[in-house]
C-alpha positions in Angstrom: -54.8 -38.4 48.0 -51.2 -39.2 46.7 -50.4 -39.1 43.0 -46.8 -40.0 42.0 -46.7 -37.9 38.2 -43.0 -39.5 37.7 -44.7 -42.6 36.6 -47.6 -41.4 34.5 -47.0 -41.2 31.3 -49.6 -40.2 28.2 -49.1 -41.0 24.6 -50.6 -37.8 22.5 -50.3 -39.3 18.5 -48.5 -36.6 15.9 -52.0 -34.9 14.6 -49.9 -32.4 12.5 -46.4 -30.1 11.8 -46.1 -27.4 14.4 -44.3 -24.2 13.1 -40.6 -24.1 13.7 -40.4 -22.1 17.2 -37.0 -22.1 17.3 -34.8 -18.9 19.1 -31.5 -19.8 17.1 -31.3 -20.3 13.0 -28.4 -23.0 12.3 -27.2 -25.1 9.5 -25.6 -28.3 9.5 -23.1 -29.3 6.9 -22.7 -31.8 5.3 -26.8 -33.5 6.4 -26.8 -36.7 5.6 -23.2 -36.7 6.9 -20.6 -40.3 6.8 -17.9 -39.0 9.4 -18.1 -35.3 10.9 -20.7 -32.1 10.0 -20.3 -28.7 10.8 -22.9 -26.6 13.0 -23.2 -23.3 12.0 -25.2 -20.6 14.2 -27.2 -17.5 13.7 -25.5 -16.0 16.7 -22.6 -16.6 18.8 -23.1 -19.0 21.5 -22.1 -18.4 25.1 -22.6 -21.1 27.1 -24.9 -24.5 26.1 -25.4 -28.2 25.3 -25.6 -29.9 22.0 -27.2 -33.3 22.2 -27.9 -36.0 19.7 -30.8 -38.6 20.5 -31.6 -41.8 18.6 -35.0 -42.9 17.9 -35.9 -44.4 20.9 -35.2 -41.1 22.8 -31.8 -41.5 24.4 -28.8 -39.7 24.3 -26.3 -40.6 22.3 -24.0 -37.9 22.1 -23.4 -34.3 23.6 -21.2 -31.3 23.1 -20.6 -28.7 25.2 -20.4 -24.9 23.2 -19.1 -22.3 24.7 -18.6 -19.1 23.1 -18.9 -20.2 19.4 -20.9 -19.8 16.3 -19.9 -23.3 15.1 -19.2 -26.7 15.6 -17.9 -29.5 14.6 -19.5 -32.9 15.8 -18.1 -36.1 15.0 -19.8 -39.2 13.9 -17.6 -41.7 16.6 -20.1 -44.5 17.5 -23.1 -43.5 15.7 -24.8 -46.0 13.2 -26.4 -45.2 10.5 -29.5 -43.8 10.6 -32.0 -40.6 12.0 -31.0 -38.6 14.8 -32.8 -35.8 16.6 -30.8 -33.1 18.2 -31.6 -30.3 20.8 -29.5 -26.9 22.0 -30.0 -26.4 25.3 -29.2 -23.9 27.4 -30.0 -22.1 31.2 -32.9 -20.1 29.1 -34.4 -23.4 28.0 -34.2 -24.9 24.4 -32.8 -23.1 22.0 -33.0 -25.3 18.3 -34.8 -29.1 17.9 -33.5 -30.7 14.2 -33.0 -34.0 12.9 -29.7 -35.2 11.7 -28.9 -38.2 8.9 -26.2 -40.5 9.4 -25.3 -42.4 6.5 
């Protein structure tokens, strides 16, 4: 029996709004934003990723953060529009949010 999981994919339809589970507090300043917003966290950041996804899923943008409690993102290439974002670091994700472009 062989069963290749990279392929298999399962849709599961939003049923409701899970509780915020996040390990890091932030705010982002200006959100909508027209050229650049400020990140600011809870806690000083060692070592992580910041990245932006569109709506179909795929990254757009990422910044790197290393020791920092803010930062500064740029709007560069980005249409208008909703964007998700994601901190990531080695002990997994840190803070899921959405961002507005305008």
């Amino acid at each position: 029996f062989y069963a290749n999981f990279d392929q298999l994919w399962q849709w599961c339809p939003m049923t409701g709004i899970s509780e915020d589970n996040s390990k890091l507090q932030l705010t982002i300043f200006p959100n909508p934003f027209s050229l650049s917003a400020t990140i600011s966290f809870s806690e000083n950041i060692n070592k992580a990723e910041y990245k932006i996804y569109n709506m179909q899923g795929e990254e757009v943008q990422q910044y790197a953060i290393r020791n920092s409690s803010s930062l500064a993102i740029r709007r560069e290439n980005l249409c208008s529009g909703v964007y998700f974002y994601q901190i990531v670091s080695s002990e997994g994700i840190l803070a899921t949010g959405k961002l507005v472009v305008e």
